[in-house]
N, C-alpha and C positions, 0 to 999 in steps of 0.2 A: 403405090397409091392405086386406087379402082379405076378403072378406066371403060369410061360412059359409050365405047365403041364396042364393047362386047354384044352380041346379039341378044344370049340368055335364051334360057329354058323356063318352062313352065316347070310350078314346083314339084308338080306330082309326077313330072318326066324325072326330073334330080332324085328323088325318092326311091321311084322305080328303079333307077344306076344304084343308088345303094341302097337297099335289099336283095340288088341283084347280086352284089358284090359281098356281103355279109348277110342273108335271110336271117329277119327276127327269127325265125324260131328255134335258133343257133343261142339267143339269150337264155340265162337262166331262168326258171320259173319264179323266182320272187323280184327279176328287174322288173323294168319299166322302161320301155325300148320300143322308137317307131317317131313317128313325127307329133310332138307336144305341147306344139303350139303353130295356129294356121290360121293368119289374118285372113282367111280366102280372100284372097287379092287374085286378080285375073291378069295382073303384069309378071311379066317376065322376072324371074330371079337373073342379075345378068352380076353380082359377088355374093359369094361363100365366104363366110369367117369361120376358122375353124381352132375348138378350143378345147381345154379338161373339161372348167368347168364355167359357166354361165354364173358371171356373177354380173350386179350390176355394172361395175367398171365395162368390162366386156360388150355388156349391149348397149355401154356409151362408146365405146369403142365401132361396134358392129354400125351407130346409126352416121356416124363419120365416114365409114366407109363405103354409104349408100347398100349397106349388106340386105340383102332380102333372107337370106335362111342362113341360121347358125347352127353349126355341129359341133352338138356340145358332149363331148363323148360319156360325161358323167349325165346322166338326168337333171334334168332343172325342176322338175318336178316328180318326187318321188313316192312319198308317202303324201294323200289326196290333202289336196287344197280344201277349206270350207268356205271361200270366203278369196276371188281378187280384188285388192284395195291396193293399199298405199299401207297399210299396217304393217307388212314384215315385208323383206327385201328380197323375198320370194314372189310373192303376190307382184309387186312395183315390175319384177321382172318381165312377168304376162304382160302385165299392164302397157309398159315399157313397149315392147315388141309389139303387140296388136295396135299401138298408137303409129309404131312406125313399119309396121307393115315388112314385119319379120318374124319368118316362122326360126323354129325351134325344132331339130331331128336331133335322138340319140341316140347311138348302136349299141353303147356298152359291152356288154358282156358278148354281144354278137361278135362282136368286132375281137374280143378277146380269145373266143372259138375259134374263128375261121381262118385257115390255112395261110399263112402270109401277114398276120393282123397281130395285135399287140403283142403276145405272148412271145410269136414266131421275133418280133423285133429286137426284144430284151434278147433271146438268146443269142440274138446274132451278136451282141459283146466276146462272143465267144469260138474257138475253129472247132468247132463241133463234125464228129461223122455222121452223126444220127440224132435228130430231134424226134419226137414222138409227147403226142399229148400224156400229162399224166392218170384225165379221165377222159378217156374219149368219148367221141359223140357213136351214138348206138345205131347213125343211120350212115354215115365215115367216119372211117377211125382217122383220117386226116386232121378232123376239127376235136377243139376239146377243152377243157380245162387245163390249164398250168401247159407245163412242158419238162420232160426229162432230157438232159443233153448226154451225149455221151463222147468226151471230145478225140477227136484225133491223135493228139499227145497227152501229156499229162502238164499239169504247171500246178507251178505252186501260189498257195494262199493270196502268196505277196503279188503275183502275177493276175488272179484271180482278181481281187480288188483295184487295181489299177486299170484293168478292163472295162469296168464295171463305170469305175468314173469315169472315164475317156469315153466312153457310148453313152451316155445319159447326160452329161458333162456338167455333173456336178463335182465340186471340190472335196467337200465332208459325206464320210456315211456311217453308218453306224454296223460295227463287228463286233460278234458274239465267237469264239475261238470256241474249238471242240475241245471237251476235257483230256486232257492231257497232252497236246500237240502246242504248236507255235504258227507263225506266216510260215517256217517255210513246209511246210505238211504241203504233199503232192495231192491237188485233184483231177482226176479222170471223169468224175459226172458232176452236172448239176441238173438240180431241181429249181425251177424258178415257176413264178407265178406274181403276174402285176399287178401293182394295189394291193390287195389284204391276201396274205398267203397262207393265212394258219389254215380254215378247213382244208383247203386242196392238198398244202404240201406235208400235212399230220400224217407219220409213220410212215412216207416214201424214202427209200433206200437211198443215199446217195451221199457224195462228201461233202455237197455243198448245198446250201438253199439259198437265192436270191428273190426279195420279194419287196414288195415300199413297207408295210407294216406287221408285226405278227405281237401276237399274245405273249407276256412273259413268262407263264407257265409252257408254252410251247416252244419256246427260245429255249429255257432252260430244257427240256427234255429233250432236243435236239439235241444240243453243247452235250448233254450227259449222257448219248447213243455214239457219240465221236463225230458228229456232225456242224460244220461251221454254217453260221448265219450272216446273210450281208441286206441289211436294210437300208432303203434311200429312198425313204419319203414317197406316201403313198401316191399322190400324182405327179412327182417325178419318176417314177417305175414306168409310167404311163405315156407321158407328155411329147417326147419323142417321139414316137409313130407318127405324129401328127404332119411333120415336115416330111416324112416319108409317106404318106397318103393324099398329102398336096400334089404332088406330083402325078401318083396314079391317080385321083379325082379327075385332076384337070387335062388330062390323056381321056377318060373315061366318058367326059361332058363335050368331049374334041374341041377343047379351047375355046367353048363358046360361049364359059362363064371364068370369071377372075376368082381366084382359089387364094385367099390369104391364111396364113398363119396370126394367130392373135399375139399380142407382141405383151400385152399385160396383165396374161392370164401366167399365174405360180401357183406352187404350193405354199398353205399360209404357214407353214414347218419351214423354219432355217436352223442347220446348227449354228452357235455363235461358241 
């Protein structure tokens, strides 16, 4: 629960800690990343909610927890608004938050880039010797798009997948088997990349591709290169980080702000 003895920060101090920690311009060029919503309020943010995605639930959630700024790691606002009303549940959002005097930051793709940040998370499913972006950033090759793993041993399929669910800690995923192989086919690398992985991980050499969603014609050309595919749901690939950045946020702000995890933010995808 929030706890009204925190001192808190001003928000454009919180901002400053991340950007400092992930710089926009670490995002792709067609996100939408930076802080998206700013009741300019002159009180202190003194709780963080931190979420995938901003939905309403969420910011009924955030205004319980006295939340002053949500980090909502997907955009809440992506392709331009015409119009905040009460018409879609987008709008209500803004609406929402500027009533209770709650901004709105999102890193996305930033956060996906930078050295330690989502990408680096997924891979840790895994005892890798070497991670390496699969595009790097042109100014460090440290930051980047996706990630290629190259692991220490080899394991197989069957080992592979049980990984995979055990770090993200979902039960069901979804496997596309490379032609002509089974689980127990031995991998040595993978290719991953969180959320939608078809562009970045299209024609990367490797046994294996882990990503939340990809195209069917890119599954299938995969499977038919001898390549296996493990899908698990686009903001579960994600959603995780989040409890591992609670920790370094609330190090970062030196405990001078309450750092939650949102408890009723999912993906709207279940296998059944």
């Amino acid at each position: 629960m929030p706890n009204e003895n925190y001192v808190g920060k001003p928000l454009q101090d919180i901002v400053s800690k991340l950007t400092d920690y992930a710089p926009l311009k670490l995002a792709e060029t067609w996100d939408n990343v930076g802080l998206l919503v700013d009741p300019m309020s002159s009180v202190n943010v003194k709780n963080i909610l931190l979420t995938n995605d901003a939905t309403e639930d969420v910011v009924d959630e955030a205004t319980n927890l006295n939340v002053g700024l949500i980090i909502s790691y997907h955009p809440n606002i992506f392709q331009g608004l015409k119009s905040v009303s009460s018409r879609t549940w987008k709008e209500r959002i803004v609406v929402k938050c500027l009533q209770n005097n709650i901004a709105v930051f999102s890193p996305h793709t930033s956060w996906d880039s930078v050295h330690g940040g989502v990408n680096d998370w997924l891979g840790d499913a895994f005892d890798f010797e070497v991670s390496v972006p699969i595009i790097p950033n042109t100014e460090n090759p440290k930051y980047g798009s996706g990630r290629i793993c190259t692991l220490k041993h080899p394991i197989t399929l069957e080992d592979s997948i049980k990984r995979v669910k055990n770090h993200i800690g979902i039960s069901h995923l979804r496997l596309a088997v490379a032609k002509g192989k089974d689980q127990s086919d031995a991998v040595s690398s993978v290719a991953l990349c969180a959320g939608s992985g078809s562009s970045v991980l299209k024609g990367v050499k490797s046994n294996l591709y882990v990503t939340g969603e990809m195209l069917h014609h890119d599954i299938l050309e995969a499977t038919q290169n001898g390549i296996h595919v493990i899908l698990c749901n686009h903001s579960d690939s994600e959603r995780g980080f989040l409890k591992s950045f609670q920790s370094i946020l609330t190090e970062m702000l030196n405990k001078e702000v309450g750092v939650f995890v949102s408890n009723v933010d999912c993906d709207p995808l279940i296998t059944v």
